[in-house]
C-alpha positions in Angstrom: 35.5 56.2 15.0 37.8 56.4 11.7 40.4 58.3 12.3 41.9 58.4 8.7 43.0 56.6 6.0 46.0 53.9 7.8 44.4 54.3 11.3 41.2 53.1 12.4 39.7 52.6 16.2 38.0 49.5 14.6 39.0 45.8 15.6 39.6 43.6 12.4 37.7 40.5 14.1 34.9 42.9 13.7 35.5 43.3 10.3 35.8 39.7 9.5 32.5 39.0 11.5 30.5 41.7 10.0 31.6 40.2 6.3 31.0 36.7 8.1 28.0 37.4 9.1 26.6 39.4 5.5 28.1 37.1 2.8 28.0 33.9 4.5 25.2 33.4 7.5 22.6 35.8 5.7 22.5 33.8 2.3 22.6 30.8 4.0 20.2 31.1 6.5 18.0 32.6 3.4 17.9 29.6 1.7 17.2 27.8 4.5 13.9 30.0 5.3 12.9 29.6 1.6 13.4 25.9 1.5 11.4 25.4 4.8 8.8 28.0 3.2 8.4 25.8 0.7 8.1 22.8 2.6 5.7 24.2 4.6 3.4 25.2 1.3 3.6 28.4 2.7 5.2 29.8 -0.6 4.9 28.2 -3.9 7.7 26.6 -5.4 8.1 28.7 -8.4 11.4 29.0 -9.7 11.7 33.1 -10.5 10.0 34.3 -6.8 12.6 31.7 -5.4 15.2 33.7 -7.1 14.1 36.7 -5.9 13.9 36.3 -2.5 17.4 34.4 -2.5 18.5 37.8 -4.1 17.0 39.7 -1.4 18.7 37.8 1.1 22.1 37.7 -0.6 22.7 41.6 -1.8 23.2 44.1 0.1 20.4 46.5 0.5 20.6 49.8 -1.7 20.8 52.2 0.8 24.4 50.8 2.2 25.0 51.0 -1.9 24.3 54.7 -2.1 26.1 55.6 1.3 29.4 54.4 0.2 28.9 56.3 -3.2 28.2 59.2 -1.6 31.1 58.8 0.8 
């Protein structure tokens, strides 16, 4: 629970695995997926969907966007 602004009941190794975890492991297991996708034929290799599902992998969804606007 956040407690205010300084304090926080929140671990930092928590913080730096969450952030691990979301800018590091997700794109990079991503690409992996795709790249074995298309190895497997079971995508085509075209350059623009392979862009957009690396996107999708590497940004965070909108609705965490909008939350911490709203907040």
């Amino acid at each position: 629970m956040v407690s205010g602004f300084r304090k926080s009941d929140i671990k930092i190794s928590y913080v730096i695995g969450v952030v691990a975890v979301r800018y590091f492991l997700l794109p990079t297991s991503g690409m992996g997926i795709i790249k074995g996708a298309i190895q497997l034929g079971l995508i085509k290799p075209n350059p623009l969907y392979k862009f957009v599902l690396l996107v999708q992998y590497a940004l965070p969804p909108a609705t965490v966007m909008g939350e911490s606007l709203i907040n």
